[in-house]
C-alpha positions as CSV (number, residue, x, y, z in Angstrom):
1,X,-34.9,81.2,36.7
2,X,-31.3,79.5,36.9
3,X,-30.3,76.7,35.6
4,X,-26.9,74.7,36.7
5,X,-25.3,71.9,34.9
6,X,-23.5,69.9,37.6
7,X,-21.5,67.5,34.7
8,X,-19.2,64.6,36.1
9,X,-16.2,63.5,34.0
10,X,-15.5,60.6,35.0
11,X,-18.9,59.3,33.9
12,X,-19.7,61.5,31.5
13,X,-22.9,62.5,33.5
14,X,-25.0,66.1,33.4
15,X,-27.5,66.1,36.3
16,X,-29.2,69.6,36.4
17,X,-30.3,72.1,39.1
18,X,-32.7,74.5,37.9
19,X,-34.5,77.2,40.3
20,X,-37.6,80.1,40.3
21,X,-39.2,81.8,42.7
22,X,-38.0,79.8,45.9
23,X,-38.5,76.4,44.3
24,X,-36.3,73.8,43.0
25,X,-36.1,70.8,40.5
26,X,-33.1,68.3,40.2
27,X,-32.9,66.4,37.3
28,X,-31.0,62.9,36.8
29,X,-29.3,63.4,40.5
30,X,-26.3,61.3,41.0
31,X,-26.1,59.0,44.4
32,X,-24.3,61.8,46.4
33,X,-26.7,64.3,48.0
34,X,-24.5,66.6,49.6
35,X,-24.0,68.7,47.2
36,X,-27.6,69.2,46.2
37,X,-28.5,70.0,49.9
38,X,-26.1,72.4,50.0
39,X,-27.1,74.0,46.9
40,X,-31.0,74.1,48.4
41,X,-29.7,76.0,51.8
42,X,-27.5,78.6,50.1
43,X,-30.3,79.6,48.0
44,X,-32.9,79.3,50.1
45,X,-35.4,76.9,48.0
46,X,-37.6,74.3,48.4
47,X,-36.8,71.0,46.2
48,X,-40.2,70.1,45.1
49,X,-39.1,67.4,42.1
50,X,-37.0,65.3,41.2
51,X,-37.1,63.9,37.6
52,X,-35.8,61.2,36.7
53,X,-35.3,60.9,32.8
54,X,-34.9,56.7,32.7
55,X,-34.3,54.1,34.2
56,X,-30.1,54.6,34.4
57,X,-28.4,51.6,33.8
58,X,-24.4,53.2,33.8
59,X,-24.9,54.9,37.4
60,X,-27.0,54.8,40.2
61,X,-29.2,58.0,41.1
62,X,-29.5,59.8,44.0
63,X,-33.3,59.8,44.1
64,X,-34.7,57.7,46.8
65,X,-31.9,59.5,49.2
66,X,-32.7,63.0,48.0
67,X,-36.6,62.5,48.2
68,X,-36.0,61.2,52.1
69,X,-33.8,64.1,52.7
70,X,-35.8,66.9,51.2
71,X,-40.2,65.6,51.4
72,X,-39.4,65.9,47.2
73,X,-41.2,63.8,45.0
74,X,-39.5,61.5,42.8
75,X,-41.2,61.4,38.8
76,X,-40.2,59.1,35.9
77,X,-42.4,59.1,32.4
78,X,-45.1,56.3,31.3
79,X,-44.0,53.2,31.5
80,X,-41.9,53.2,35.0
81,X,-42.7,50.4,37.3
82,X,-40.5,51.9,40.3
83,X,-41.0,49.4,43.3
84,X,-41.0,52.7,45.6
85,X,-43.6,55.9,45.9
86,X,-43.4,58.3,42.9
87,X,-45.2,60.1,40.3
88,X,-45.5,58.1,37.3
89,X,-46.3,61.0,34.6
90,X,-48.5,61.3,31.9
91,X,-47.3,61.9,28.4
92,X,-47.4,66.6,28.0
93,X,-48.4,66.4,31.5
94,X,-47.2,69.9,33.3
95,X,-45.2,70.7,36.7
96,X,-44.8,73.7,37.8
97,X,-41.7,75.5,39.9
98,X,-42.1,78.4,40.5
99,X,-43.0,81.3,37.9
100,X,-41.6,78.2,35.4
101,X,-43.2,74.7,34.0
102,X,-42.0,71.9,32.6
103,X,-43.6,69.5,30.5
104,X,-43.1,65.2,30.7
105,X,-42.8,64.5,27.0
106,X,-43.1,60.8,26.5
107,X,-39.8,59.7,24.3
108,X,-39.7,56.2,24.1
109,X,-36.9,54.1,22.6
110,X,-33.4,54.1,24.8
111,X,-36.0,52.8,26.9
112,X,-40.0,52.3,27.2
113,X,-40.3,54.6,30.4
114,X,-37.4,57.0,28.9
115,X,-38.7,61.0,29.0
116,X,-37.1,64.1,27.9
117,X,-38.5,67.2,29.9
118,X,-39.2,70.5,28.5
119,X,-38.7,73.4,30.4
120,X,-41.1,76.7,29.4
121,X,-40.0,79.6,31.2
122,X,-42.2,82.4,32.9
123,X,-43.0,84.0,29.2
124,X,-44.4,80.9,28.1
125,X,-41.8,80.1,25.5
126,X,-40.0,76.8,24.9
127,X,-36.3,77.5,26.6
128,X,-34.8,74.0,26.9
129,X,-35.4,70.6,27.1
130,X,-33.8,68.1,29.2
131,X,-33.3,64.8,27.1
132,X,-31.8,62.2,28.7
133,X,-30.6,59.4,26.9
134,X,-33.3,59.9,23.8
135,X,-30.5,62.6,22.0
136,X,-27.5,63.2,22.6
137,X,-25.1,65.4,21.1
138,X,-24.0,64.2,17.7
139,X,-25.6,61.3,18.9
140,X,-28.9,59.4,20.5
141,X,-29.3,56.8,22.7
142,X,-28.3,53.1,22.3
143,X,-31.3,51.3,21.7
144,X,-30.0,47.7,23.0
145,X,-30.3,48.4,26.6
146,X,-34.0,47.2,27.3
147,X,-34.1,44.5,25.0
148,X,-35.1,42.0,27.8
149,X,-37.6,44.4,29.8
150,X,-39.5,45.4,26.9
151,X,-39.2,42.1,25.3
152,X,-38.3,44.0,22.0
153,X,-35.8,43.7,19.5
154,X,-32.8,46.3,19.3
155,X,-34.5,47.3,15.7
156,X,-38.2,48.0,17.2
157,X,-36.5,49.9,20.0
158,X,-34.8,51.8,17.1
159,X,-37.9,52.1,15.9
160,X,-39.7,53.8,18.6
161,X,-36.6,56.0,19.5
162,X,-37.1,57.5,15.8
163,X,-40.9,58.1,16.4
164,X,-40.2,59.9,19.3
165,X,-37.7,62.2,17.7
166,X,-39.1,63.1,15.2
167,X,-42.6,63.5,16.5
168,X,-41.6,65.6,19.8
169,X,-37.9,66.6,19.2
170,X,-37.7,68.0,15.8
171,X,-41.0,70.2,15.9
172,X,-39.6,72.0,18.4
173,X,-37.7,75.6,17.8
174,X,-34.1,75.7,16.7
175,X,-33.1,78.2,19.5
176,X,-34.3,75.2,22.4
177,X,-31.4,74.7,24.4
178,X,-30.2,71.0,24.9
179,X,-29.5,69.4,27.7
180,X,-27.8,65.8,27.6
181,X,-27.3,63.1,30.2
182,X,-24.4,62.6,28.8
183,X,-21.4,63.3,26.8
184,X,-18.4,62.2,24.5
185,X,-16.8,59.1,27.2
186,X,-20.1,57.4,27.8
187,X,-20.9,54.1,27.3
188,X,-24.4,54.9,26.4
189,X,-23.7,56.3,22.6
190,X,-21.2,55.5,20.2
191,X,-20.3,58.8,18.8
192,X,-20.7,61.7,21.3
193,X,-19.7,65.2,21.1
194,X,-17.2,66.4,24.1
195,X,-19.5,69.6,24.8
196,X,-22.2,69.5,26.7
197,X,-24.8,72.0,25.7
198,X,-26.1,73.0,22.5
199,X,-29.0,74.3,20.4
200,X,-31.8,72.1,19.3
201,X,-30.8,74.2,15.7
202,X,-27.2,72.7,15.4
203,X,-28.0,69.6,16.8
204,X,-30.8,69.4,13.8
205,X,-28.3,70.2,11.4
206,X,-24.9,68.1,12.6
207,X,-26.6,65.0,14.5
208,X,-26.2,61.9,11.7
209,X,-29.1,60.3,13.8
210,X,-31.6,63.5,12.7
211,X,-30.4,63.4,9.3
212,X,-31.4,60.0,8.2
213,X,-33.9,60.0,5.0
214,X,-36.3,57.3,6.6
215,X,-37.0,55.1,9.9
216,X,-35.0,52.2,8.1
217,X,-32.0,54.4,7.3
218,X,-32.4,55.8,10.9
219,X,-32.5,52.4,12.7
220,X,-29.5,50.8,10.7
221,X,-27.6,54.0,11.3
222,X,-28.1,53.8,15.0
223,X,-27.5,49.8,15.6
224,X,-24.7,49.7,13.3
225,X,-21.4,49.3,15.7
226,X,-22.8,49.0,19.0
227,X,-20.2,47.3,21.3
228,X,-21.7,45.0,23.7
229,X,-23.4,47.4,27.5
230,X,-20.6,46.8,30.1
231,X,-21.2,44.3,32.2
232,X,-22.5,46.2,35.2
233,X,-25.1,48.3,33.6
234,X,-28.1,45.6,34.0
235,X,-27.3,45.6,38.2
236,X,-27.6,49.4,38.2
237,X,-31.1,49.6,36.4
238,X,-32.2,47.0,39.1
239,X,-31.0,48.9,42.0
240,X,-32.6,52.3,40.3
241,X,-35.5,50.7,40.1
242,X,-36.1,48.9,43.4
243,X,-33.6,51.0,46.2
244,X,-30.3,50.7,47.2
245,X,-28.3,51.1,50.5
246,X,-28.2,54.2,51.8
247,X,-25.1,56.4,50.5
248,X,-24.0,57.4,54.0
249,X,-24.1,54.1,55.3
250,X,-22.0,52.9,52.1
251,X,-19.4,55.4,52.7
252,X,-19.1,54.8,56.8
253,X,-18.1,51.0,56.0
254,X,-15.8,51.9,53.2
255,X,-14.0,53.9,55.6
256,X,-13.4,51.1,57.6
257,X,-9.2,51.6,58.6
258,X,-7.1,48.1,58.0
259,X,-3.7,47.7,59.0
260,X,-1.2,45.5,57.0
261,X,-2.1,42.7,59.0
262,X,-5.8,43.1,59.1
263,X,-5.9,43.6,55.5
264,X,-4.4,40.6,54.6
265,X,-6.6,38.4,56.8
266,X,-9.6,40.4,55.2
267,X,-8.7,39.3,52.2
268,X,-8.1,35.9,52.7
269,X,-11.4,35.7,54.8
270,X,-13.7,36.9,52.6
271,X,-12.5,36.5,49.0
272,X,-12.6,40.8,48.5
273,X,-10.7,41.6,45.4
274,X,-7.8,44.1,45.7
275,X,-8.4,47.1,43.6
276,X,-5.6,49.3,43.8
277,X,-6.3,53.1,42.6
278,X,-3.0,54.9,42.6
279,X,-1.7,55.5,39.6
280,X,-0.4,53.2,36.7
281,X,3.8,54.1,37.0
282,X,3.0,53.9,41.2
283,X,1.4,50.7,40.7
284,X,4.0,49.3,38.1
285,X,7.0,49.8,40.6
286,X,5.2,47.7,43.1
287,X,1.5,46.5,44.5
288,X,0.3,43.8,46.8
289,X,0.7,40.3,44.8
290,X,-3.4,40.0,42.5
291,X,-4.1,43.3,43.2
292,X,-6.3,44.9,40.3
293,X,-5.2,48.4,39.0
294,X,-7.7,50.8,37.9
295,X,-6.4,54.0,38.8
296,X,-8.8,56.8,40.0
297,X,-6.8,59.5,37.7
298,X,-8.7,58.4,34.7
299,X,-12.5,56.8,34.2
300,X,-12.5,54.9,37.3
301,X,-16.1,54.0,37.8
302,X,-17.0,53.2,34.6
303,X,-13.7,50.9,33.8
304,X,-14.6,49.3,37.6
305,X,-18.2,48.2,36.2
306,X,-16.6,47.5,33.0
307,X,-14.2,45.1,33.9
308,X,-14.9,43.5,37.7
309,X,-18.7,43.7,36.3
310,X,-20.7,41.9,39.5
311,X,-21.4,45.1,42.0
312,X,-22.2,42.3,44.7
313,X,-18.0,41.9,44.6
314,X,-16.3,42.2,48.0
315,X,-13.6,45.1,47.7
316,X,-10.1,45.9,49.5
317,X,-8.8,49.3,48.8
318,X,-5.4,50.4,48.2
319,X,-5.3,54.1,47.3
320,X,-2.7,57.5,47.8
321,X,-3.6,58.2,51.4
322,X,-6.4,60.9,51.6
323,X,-8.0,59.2,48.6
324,X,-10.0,56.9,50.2
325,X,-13.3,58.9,50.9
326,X,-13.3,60.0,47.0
327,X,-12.6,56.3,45.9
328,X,-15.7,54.9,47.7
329,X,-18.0,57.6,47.0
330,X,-17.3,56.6,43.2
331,X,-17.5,53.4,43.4
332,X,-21.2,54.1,44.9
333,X,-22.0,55.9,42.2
334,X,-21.9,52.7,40.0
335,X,-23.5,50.2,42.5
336,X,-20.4,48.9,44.1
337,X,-21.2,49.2,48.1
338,X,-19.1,46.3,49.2
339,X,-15.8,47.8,50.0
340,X,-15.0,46.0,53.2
341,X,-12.4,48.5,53.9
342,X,-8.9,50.1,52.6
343,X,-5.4,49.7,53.6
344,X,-4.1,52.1,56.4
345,X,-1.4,54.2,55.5
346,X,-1.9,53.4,51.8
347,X,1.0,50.9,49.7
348,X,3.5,52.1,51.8
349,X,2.3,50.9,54.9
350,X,2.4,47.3,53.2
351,X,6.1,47.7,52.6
352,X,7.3,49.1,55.5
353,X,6.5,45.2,56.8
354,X,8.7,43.9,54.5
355,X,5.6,42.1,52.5
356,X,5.9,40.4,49.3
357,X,4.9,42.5,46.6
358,X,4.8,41.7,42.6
359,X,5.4,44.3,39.7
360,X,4.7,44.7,36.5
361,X,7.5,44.3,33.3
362,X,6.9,47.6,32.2
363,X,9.8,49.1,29.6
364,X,10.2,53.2,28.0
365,X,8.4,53.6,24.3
366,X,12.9,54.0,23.7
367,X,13.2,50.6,25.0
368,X,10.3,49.2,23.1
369,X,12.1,50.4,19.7
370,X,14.9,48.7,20.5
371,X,14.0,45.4,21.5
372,X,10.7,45.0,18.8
373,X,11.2,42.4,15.4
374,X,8.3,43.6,13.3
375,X,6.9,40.9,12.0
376,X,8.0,38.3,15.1
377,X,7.5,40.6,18.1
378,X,3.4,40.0,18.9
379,X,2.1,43.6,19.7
380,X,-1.1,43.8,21.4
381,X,-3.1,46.8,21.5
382,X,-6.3,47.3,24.0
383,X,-7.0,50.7,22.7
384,X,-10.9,50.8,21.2
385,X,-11.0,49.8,17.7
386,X,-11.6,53.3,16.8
387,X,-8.1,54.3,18.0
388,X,-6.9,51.2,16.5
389,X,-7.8,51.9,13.0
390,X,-6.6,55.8,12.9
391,X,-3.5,55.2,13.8
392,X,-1.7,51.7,15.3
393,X,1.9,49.5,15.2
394,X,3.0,47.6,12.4
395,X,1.3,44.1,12.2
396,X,0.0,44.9,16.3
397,X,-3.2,43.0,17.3
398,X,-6.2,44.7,18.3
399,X,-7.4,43.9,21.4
400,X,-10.2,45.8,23.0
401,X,-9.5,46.0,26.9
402,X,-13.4,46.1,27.2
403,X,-13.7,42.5,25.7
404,X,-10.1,41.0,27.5
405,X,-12.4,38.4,29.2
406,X,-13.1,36.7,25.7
407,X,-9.4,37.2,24.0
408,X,-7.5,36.0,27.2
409,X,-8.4,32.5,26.7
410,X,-6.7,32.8,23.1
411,X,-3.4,33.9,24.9
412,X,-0.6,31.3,24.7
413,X,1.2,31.6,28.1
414,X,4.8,30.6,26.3
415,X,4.5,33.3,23.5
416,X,5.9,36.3,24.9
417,X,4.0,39.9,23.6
418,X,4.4,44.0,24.1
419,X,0.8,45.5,25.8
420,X,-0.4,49.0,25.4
421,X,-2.7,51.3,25.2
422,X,-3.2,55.2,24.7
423,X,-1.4,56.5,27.1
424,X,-0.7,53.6,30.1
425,X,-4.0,53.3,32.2
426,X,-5.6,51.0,29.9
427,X,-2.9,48.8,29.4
428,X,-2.1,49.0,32.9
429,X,-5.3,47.4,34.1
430,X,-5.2,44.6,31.6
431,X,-1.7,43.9,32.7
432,X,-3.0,43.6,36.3
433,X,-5.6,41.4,35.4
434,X,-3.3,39.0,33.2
435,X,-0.7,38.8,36.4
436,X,-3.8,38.1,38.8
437,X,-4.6,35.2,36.0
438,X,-1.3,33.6,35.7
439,X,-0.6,35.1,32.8
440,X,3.3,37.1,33.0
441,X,4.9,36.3,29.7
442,X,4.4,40.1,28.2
443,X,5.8,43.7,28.7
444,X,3.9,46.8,28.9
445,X,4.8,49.9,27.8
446,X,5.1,53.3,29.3
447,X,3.2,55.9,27.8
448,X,1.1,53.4,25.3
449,X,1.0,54.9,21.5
450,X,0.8,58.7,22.9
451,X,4.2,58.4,23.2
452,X,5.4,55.2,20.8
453,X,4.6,57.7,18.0
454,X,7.1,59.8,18.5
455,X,9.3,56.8,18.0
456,X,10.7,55.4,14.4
457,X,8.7,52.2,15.4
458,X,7.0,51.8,11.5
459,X,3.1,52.8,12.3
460,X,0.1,52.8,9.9
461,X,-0.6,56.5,9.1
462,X,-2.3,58.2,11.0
463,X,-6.5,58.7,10.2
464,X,-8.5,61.2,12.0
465,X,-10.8,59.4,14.7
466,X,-14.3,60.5,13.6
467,X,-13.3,59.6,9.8
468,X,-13.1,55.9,11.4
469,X,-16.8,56.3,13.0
470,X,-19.7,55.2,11.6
């Protein structure tokens, strides 16, 4: 028996490849095959399954492409209403790979249909268990997500999601291995850890979520501080649960080469959105004029879902040359398949046309000491409130970047403010989207508060992030 974690960073994803005796299960695939395929021929196996553990609503799998490709069926828990051919298991019921089995354990509460899989190796002994989005570590699933399918309240999804741990999690043994979906960076838990494997033991002993004296202590616990799903997660459940365009197909129009001239017709044509995905001190020297930046260097997908939201969104690319490939494979893992095409040559090839570009008013964390009135200067901050509250400027506003399409309206135009983030990307992309908006009376700073504190520019003191989590 071997089992592979193949984790992605960028969405904070663990899909699993686990093979014994010549056959093969995948677990939680993401949209690109490839790799999996790959991974079948070199070893020589037979993909028999492919489990799904919910309905995913922060990428979109790779399991209708993967079950063409390989004759594999696809299987989700009770509850899934797939409009495609699968196996719909029964709660405990058993599959078998090889000399190993694993076991569909019904866990409802992330989601009605949502299943954590137990694998029981060729001794017969529990060995791991594959739990999706029902626990995480440090951490379970946000129950908030199928309010509208199941027609339930956040609290009775709570609810459910506390039955199911505790009646089929917690009996099990403390050496169980645990297997997440995801880790510390996703959007489906509040308070993740940054490994990605642990024992069932530790996790029994650290979670807060398992360590709540009742089911009302459990579901206030796990509700409290939820920050609204991003605005593309509801599109991804529907194209998981009805099909999508076929990866390849996604990737071959991507790839579609635009000169300068081409480009710019495209966009005026067709209304695509520029999304520019070098990075934040490339784009600040210089981008084509409403061009969006959201660089691929840090969590590209997810802050593309976040903050263009509709995946139906014609897309222009700008990107280093060489990038391009990467760039629309990742925006495919998220449901964004309209990329009309990308710009030849990459910025460059823009300026060497002597094209009108815009820039950003971006100034060193040096300048920003100099020039700041505490107490006039407005300061606005798009780090998460966590962030904000361990450590932050003097009298700065917090302003989520997540939630800039509620607090731009509040923006006066004439009032001139410093932007920043952590470390630049953030505060970067809200600067693009402000200049594509009309909005240019601010200044953003280089290096965000990673490098304003090392400054003398009066800051709260600094608090240790997870003292400031719930």
């Amino acid at each position: 028996m071997n089992i592979e974690q193949i984790y992605t960073g960028c969405l904070a994803q663990g899909a699993y490849y686990i093979t014994s005796n010549g056959e093969a299960v995948i677990i939680d695939p993401l949209r690109e095959i490839q790799p999996y395929l790959d991974r079948l021929e070199n070893d020589g196996v037979k993909l028999k399954y492919i489990l799904e553990t919910h309905f995913h609503a922060d990428f979109v799998s790779g399991h209708l492409d993967l079950a063409k490709a390989t004759g594999a069926d696809i299987v989700y828990g009770p509850n899934a209403d797939p409009e495609f051919d699968c196996i719909v298991a029964e709660d405990e019921q058993i599959f078998e790979i090889g000399n190993i089995k694993i076991k569909a354990m019904h866990t409802p509460g992330h989601t009605m249909e949502s299943t954590t899989y137990l694998l029981i190796d060729a001794d017969g002994k529990d060995h791991a268990i594959f739990s999706g989005d029902t626990l995480f570590l440090g951490d379970v699933g946000r129950p908030d997500l199928a309010q509208k399918a199941a027609s339930m309240t956040q609290d009775e999804l709570a609810g459910h999601l506390y039955d199911s741990l505790m009646t089929k999690i917690m009996p099990l043994a403390d050496d169980v291995i645990v297997y997440p979906a995801h880790g510390a960076g996703s959007a489906c838990g509040k308070n993740m850890m940054k490994e990605t494997v642990d024992t069932l033991g530790n996790q029994k002993k650290m979670n807060y979520a398992l360590n709540q004296p009742n089911k009302e202590a459990f579901v206030e616990a796990v509700t409290d501080g939820l920050l609204p799903p991003p605005a593309y997660f509801g599109a991804n459940v529907a194209m998981n649960k009805k099909g999508y365009k076929n990866v390849e197909e996604v990737i071959k129009t991507g790839l579609t080469e635009l000169s300068p001239k081409e480009f710019e017709a495209a966009a005026e044509g067709t209304g695509a959105l520029i999304l520019d995905t070098r990075s934040n001190g490339d784009f600040a020297k210089g981008f084509i004029p409403n061009s969006i930046s959201i660089g691929i260097g840090g969590d590209f997908a997810p802050w593309v879902g976040a903050m263009i939201g509709d995946v139906e969104q014609p897309l222009l690319l700008v990107s280093e040359p060489g990038k391009e490939e990467e760039v629309v494979i990742r925006l495919s893992r998220v449901g964004f398949d309209n990329v009309i095409g990308f710009l030849k040559g990459g910025f460059e090839s823009w300026t060497k046309e002597n094209r009108d570009i815009d820039k950003v008013d971006r100034i060193t964390p040096e300048e920003f000491e100099s020039r700041l009135k505490v107490g006039e200067d407005k300061v606005v901050d798009v780090r998460k409130d966590t962030e904000y509250a361990a450590e932050h400027v003097d009298e700065a506003f917090s302003r989520p970047l997540a939630s800039l399409n509620e607090w731009i309206v509040d923006i006066n135009p004439e009032e001139h403010f410093f932007l920043h983030c952590a470390g630049g990307y953030r505060s970067m992309i809200a600067a693009s989207i402000l200049q594509s908006r009309g909005y240019r009376n601010f200044t953003e700073i280089e290096g965000g508060m990673g490098k304003i504190s090392k400054t003398g520019i009066p800051k709260t003191d600094f608090v240790c992030q997870s003292k400031t989590m719930s």
